[in-house]
Every structure is written in structure tokens, then in C-alpha cells.
N, C-alpha and C positions, 0 to 999 in steps of 0.2 A: 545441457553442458555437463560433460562427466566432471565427477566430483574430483578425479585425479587435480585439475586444473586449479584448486583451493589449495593444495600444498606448496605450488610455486609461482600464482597468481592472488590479485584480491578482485580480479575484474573479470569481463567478459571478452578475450581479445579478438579486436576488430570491431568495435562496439563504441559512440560515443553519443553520451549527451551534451547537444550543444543549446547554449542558449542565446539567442537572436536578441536583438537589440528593438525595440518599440517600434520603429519604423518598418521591421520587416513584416509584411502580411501575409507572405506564402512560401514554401521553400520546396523545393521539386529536381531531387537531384543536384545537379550543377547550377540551379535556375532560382534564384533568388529575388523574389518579388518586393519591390518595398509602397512607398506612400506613393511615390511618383517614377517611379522609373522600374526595368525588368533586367538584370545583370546574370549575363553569363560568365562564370567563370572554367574559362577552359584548362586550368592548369592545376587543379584542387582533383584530389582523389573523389567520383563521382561513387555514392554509398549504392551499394544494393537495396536499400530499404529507407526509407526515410519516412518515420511515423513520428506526426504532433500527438506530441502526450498532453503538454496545455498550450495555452494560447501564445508562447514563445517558446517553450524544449521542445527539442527535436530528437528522437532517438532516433540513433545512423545505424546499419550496418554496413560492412566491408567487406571485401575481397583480402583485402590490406591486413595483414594481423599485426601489423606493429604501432602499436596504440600510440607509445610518444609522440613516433611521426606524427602519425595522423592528425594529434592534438596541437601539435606545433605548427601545421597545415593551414589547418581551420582558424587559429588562433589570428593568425596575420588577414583575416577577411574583416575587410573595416565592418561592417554589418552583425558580425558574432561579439557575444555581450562574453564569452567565456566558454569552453567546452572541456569537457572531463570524463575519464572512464565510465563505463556501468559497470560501480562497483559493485559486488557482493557484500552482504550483513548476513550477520549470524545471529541467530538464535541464541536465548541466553540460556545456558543448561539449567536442566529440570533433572535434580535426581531420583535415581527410581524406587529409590526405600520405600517399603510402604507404607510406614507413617509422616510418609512426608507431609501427605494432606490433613493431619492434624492441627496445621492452621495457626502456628503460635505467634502469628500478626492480627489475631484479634485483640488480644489483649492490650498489645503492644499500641496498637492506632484507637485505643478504647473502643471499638465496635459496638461493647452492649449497652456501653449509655449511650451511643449515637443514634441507636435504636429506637432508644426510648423518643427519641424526637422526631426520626423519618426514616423509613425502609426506603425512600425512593421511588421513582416512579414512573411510567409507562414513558413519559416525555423526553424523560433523560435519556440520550440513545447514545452509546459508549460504540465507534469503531474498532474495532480490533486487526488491526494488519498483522500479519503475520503467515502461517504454511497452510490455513484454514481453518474450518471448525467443525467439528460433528454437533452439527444443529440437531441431529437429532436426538443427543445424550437428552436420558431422562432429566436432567438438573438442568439443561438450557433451553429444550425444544419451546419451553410455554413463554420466552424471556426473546425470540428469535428476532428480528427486526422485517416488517412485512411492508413493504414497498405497495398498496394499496390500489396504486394508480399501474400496474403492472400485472402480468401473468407469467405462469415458471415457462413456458412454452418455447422460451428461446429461437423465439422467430420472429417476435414483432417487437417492435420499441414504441409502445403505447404510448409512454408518457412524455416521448420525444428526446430522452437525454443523451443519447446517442447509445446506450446500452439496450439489447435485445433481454427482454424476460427477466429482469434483473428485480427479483421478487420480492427475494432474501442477500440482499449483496453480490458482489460480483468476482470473478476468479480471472484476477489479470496474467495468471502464468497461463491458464489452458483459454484465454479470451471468450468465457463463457458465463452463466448465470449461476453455474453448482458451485462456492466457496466448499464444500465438502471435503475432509483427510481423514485418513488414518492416521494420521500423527499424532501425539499427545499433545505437542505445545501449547498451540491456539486455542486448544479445549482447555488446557489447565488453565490459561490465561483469563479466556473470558470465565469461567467458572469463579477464578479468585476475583473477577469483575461483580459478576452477576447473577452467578446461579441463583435458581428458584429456592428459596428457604421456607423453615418453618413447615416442611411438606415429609418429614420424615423420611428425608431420601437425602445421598449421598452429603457432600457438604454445604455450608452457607456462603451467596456470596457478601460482599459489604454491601453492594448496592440491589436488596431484593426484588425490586420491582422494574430495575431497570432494563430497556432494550439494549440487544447486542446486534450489530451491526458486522459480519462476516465477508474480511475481506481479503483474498488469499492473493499475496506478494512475491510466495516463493513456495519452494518445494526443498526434502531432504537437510531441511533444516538451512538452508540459503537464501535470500532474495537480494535482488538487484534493484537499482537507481532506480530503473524505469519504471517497474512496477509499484516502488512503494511511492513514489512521486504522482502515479494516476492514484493509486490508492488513497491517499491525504484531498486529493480532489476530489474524486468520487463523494471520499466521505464530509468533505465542506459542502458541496453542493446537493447532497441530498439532508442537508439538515443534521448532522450529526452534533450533540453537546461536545463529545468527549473522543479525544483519540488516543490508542493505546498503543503502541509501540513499544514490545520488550525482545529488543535484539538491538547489535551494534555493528561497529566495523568502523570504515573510513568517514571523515570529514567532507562530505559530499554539499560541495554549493546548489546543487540543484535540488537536494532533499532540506535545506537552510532555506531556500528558496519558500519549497512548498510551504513550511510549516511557519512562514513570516507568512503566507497567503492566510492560512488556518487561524491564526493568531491575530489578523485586522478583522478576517470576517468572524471573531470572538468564540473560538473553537479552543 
């Protein structure tokens, strides 16, 4: 999406997530499957694309770029629970001073006596959503989150979860297994998470021993509904403690959605 489209947009236009109501089992186009019966609606704009992100959103695309429409379309299908933009969220700024990473939230959150009781540890596995991560920074590579029952090879889904090679987390913008950027955010993020401490190298994070689970939702400092919505699932169903979200935007019910799912299953 060129970035022009964030000056006089906050979505993706011609883009909607909709979410289906309990009864429906499959949705395919025009073709709306439920518990007992198969409904064709022929008078609803039929999407170019239509991917389950979870067991009831649906991410549409269009032809169509007139998003109200579309949503006031969809809306009136007795079967749809609510449908709404794929908004974009922004990243939260990171200034680029260089002693920004002097870090004066240890003090602040007492860090060194918290020390003194637990560094943390291997179990704790922190999600980080966000534009990626350079897993391989010397202060995160040894702290990386290694999916066990997998291989980076991105061809096979060993362990059945519908992700190919999904080693070290997963990169729901390129639908691939490399969460990998250039970008600084993700990296500074999980770093103020987790970096490796005590190692004489760059900074400390609060939680030393803890895994970081990399998982990339956007790009250029934006992500969308859709991505951070598998992203919050991914990381409930692969075990995650902790999820780290530092960007904002719109009041999106399908990201309220996900994180009421995170939040019963004790995330």
C-alpha cells in the first residue's frame, strides 16, 4: 500500500474485516455456509479474496474501494456478527538521540532489586507484534524463540499448525517464516523486553532470560487489522506468556476481539 494513502486514509480501501456469527462454518465468496443450510447471496458485492484469519473473521478484498459502502452492505447480512475497515496502527516513535538507550526506566520500575529475586526465564516467552525483529542482534539472537517441532525450510508445516517452517515466528505481511527488518522498532522493543544481559554487550533487557517470540504485522512503520489479529493468535496458540503491542491507531473490534481470545486463554 503506498504510504501516500496514511495522509488521507486510516484503512486499507476496499478491504474489510467481517465477523460472522457462530453458526456460520464457511464463507466462499457470495456463498455463506452455516450449521444447516448453504445461502447464496446474489446482491452483496462478491470480494476478490476472502481469507479466514480465525475461526469467524474473514478478511475480504474488493474491487469496490468504497469501504462505507461495502460495510453497510455486509452489515445488513443476518449471518455477519459486525464488519469494519483494515485499519492501519502506527508505531509508536522511537527517538533517534543516542543516548536514548540509556534506559532511565530501570530505576524508574526498580529493576535492580527486582534482580535481585529473578532474571527470568527460558519459559517466559514475550510476543512481540510489531514491523519485525533482527533476531540476529548480538543482545537478542541467544533470547530468539525456537519452535522445536519445526524447521526454517519453509516448505513443510511439521508440526501441523497451518504455518510452513515457522522456526522462529512468523511474517504475516510477506506470509512467510523470516519475521526479519531493517527497521529499528521491533528491535528496540524486544530489546527493552529481553535482551541478553550481564554479557558485556550493548544494553540490559528487564526480563534476562526471557524468550522473544518475532512476529511481523507491518511494514514502514504501519500495520493492519488483519495481520495483527493472526498475529495475537499465532502467538496464543503457540504458547506465548506475554504479548507486546507498542503501536496504536483506531478502535478496531476485531483486534478487542482477538485480545478478549488472549486474555481467557490467560495470555
Amino acid at each position: 500500500i503506498p504510504l501516500i494513502l496514511t495522509q488521507t486514509l486510516d484503512y486499507v480501501p476496499g478491504e474489510l474485516i467481517v465477523s460472522f456469527k457462530p453458526e456460520v462454518i464457511e464463507v466462499s465468496g457470495n456463498h455463506i455456509i452455516t450449521n444447516n443450510q448453504n445461502i447464496v447471496y446474489e446482491d452483496i458485492p462478491i470480494p476478490q479474496t476472502d481469507i479466514k484469519i480465525t475461526n469467524s473473521f474473514y478478511h475480504l478484498t474488493f474491487n469496490e474501494k468504497n469501504t462505507s459502502k461495502l460495510i453497510e452492505e455486509y452489515e445488513l447480512i443476518p449471518e455477519v456478527a459486525f464488519a469494519e475497515p483494515n485499519y492501519f496502527f502506527y508505531i509508536d516513535v522511537v527517538p533517534n538521540d543516542q543516548l536514548y538507550s540509556s534506559q532511565y526506566h530501570i530505576n524508574t520500575i526498580e529493576g535492580e532489586q527486582s534482580w535481585n529475586l529473578t532474571t527470568g526465564n527460558s519459559n517466559i516467552t514475550i510476543a512481540i507484534i510489531d514491523v519485525g525483529i533482527d533476531y540476529n542482534h548480538k543482545d537478542l539472537v541467544n533470547n530468539i524463540w525456537n519452535n522445536s517441532d519445526e524447521s526454517c525450510n519453509n516448505i513443510t508445516d511439521h508440526d501441523n499448525n497451518s504455518f510452513k517452517g515457522d522456526c522462529r515466528g512468523f511474517d504475516f505481511v510477506d506470509k512467510d517464516n523470516d519475521p526479519i527488518t531493517t527497521e529499528i522498532h521491533g528491535t528496540h522493543v524486544a530489546g527493552i523486553a529481553a535482551a541478553s544481559s550481564n554479557n558485556n554487550e550493548g544494553i540490559s533487557g528487564i526480563c534476562w532470560n526471557c524468550t522473544i517470540m518475532p512476529l511481523r504485522a507491518g511494514s514502514n512503520g504501519i500495520l493492519t487489522v488483519s495481520n495483527v489479529v493472526q498475529s495475537i493468535h499465532y502467538a496464543v496458540d503457540n504458547n506465548a506468556t506475554i504479548i507486546s503491542m507498542s503501536f496504536g491507531g483506531n478502535d478496531s473490534q476485531s483486534v478487542q476481539s482477538a485480545i478478549t481470545y488472549a486474555y481467557n486463554k490467560g495470555v
